[in-house]
N, C-alpha and C positions, 0 to 999 in steps of 0.2 A: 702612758707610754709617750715616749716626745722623740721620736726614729732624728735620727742624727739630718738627713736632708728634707724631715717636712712629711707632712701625707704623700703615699704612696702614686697617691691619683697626679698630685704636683709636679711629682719627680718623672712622673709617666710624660705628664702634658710638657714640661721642659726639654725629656728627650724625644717627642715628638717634632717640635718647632727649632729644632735645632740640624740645620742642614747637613752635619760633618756625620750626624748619626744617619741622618738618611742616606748618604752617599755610601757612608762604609755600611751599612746594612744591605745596600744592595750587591754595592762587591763579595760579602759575604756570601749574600745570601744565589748569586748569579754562580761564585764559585761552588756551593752547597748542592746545589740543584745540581749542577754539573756531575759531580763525583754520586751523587743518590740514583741518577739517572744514565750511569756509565752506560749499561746495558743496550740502552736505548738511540745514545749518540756513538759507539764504538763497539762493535761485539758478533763474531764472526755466526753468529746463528739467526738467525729470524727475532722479530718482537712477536709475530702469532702468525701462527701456517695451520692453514686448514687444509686437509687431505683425506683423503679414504679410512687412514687412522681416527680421525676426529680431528677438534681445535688444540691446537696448544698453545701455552699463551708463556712469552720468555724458556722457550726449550734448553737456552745457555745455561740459565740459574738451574731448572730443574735437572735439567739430565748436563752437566757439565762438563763431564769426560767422556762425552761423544762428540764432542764439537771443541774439546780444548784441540787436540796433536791432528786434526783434519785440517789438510789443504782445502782452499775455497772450491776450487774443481769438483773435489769429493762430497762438500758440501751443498752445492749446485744438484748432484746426482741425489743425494740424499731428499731432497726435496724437488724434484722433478715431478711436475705434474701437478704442485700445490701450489695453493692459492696465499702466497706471505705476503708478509710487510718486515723491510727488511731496514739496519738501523740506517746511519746517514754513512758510516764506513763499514764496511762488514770485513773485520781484522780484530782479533783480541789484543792485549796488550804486552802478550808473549809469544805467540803464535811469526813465522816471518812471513812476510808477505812472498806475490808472485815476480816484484819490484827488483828481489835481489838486494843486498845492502847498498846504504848512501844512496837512495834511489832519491831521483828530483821530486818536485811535486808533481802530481800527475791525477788524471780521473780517478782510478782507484785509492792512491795516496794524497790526500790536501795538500799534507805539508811534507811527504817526503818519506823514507824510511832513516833508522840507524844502524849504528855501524853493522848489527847482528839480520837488519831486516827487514825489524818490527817498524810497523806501520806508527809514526811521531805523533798522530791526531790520538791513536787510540793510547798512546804512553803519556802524554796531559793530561787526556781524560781521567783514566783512572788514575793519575797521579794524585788530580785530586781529591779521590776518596782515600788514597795512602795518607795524603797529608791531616788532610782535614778531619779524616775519622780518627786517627792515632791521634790525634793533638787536641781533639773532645772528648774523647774517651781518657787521657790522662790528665786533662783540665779538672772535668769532674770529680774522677775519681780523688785525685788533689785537695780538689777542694772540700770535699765530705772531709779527706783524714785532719786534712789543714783546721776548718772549723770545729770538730771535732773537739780534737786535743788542745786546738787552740784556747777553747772556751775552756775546759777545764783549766788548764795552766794559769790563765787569768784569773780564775774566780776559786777553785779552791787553793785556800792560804792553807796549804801543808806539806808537810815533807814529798810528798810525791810532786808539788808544782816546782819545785827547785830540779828533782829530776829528768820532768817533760822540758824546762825551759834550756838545760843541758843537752838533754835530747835531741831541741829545734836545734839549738846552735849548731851543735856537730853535723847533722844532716846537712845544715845548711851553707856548711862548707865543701860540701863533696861535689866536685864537678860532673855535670849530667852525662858529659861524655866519657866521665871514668868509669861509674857506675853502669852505662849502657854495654861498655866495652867490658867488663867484668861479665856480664850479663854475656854476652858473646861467646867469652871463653868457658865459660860455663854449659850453656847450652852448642851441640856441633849445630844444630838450626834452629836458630832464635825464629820465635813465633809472636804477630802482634799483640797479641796479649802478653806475653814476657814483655815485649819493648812499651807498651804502656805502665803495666807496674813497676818499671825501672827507670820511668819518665817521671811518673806519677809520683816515688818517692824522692826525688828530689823536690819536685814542685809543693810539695805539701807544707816543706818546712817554713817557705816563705808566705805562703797564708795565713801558716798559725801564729808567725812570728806577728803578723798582721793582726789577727782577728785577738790575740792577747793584751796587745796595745788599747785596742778599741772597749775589750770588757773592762779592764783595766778604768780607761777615762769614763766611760757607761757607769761603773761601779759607783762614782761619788757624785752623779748626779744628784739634783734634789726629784726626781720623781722615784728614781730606783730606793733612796735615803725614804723617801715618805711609802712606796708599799714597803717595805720591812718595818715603817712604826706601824702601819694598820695592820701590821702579822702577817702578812704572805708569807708565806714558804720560802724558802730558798731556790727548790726548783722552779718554782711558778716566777719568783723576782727571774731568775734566769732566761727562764723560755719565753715569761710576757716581754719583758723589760727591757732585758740587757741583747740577748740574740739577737732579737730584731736587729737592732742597731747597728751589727756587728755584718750582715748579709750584703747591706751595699758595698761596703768597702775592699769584703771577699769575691764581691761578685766581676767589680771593677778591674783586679789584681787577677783575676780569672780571666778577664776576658783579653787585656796583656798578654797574660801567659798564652793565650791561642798563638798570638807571634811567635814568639818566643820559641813554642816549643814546633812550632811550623819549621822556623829556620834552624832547629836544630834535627830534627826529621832530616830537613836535606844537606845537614853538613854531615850528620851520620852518613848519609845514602852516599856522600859525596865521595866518603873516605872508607866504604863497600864494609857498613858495620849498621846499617837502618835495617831499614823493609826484610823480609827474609825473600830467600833466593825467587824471582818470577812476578814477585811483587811491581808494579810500576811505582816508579818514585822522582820527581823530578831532580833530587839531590844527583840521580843515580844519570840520568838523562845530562845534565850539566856537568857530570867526571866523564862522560862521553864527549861532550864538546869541548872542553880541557885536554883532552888527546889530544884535538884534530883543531885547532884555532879556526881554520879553515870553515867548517862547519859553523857560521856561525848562528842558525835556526835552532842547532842544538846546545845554545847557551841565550840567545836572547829568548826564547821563546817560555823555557821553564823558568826563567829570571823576572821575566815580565808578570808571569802567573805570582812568582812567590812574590813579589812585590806588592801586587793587588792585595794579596791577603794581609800580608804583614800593614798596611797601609789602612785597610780597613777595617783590621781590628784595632790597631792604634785610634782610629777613626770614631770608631765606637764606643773603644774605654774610655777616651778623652769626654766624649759628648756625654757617656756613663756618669764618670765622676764630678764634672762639672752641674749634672743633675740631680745628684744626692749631696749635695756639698752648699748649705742656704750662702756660705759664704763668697763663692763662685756666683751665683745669684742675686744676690744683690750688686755685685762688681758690676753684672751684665744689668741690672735695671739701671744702675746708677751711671752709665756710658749711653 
């Protein structure tokens, strides 16, 4: 096997020494932690209360509709007497505050309320786990279908590869925001899992259209050309050989797509056809600040998030691709 950018170990150590990869890995990964730990920076119930009950540890997650429609006051008395730790805003991200809407920043509110109420720290926060979880969950799934069918369409020469290559095409012309909106009118409330696999099959087309290209040029190598004179299989040429090869390039175009499909998350959100109802969404947060100009915390502030991201996965696929790519590699030894 001869992987299209080199040993695996190569392609590791390249995008280790490569700054644009470290800088976007940690935007990623600063906004990732964010959204996995909503709970803990934003969320109207304790992280762990110890009381005459016993400990409990994240009461929000466990018991959720005791602490979703409760006032703070209420939940003060709830906990009276206990020994908590509580998050750094204690406001969910639907819940309004005691602020009143358009509220300033203030000790209870960082950055302010919007127009409904809700506390603005705790509607970034989980924003993003709306963005970033919808936009990995439809990345992957993408890419399983994308590699999938891609490989075959590339490598099996028969009537059904002229079919699937039909297949990419038409999908691949269907616009993500038609198909979501379909998906809308279909379901009265659209749930994130609908809005991933109606992500996720547009995204698919363009990886396989990808990963078919790559079997394709894999196919007439002379290592794949020499296991099929020693007799390998066809499966075994396929899975030793050719896939390999084919996983950078998907993976590259995958991690693209996190953009991609990040800033289409909030043009949905923007145009009240993303997230389902209650969801935090910064697309949704920034058609809030498009009312009101005025406001402008509720347009730079979710603008500024999506831009880290968007920035930092470009940041990564760039330092990605130039890692599995020997000809990217030698341009940089030879400078």
């Amino acid at each position: 096997m001869s992987p299209r950018g080199g040993h695996p170990a190569i392609a590791w150590a390249r995008l280790r020494a490569s700054r644009r990869a470290v800088f976007g890995a940690v935007l990623l990964g600063f906004l990732t932690l964010t959204g996995v730990f909503a709970e803990i920076l934003a969320s109207p119930a304790p992280i762990v209360a110890s009381g005459p009950a016993g400990v409990s540890f994240l009461p929000g997650v466990v018991h959720a509709a005791v602490y979703r429609a409760r006032p703070r006051d209420e939940i003060d008395r709830l906990h009276a007497g206990d020994r908590a730790l509580w998050p750094l805003v204690r406001y969910g991200p639907t819940t309004p505050g005691d602020a009143g809407p358009n509220a300033p920043a203030g000790p209870r509110h960082p950055l302010g309320t919007d127009a409904d109420g809700r506390d603005l720290f705790a509607r970034l926060v989980w924003g993003a786990r709306t963005a970033l979880g919808l936009s990995a969950g439809a990345v992957l799934l993408g890419m399983i279908l994308g590699v999938a069918l891609g490989g075959i369409a590339g490598y099996e020469r028969s009537f059904w590869n002229d079919r699937l290559v039909r297949l990419v095409e038409t999908v691949d012309t269907f616009p993500a925001i038609i198909v979501v909106a379909l998906v809308r009118a279909i379901e009265r409330e659209p749930t994130t899992r609908s809005l991933v696999i109606a992500v996720a099959f547009v995204r698919w087309a363009e990886v396989a259209r990808l990963v078919r290209a790559e079997v394709l040029r894999a196919g007439a190598e002379e290592y794949v050309m020499a296991a099929r004179a020693l007799g390998a299989s066809p499966f075994r040429v396929f899975w030793r050989h050719i896939l390999p090869n084919t996983l950078g390039p998907a993976i590259v175009s995958s991690v693209f797509g996190v953009a991609s499909v990040v800033l289409l998350e909030a043009a949905l959100s923007f145009l009240r056809m993303g997230a389902p109802t209650g969801v935090a969404s910064w697309g949704e947060t920034l058609a809030e600040g498009a009312q009101d100009p005025a406001r402008l915390r509720l347009i730079v502030l979710p603008g500024l998030l999506l831009a880290a991201t968007v920035g930092g996965s470009y940041l990564v696929a760039s330092a990605l691709r130039d890692a599995t790519d020997p000809r990217a590699a030698r341009r940089q030894a030879g400078s």
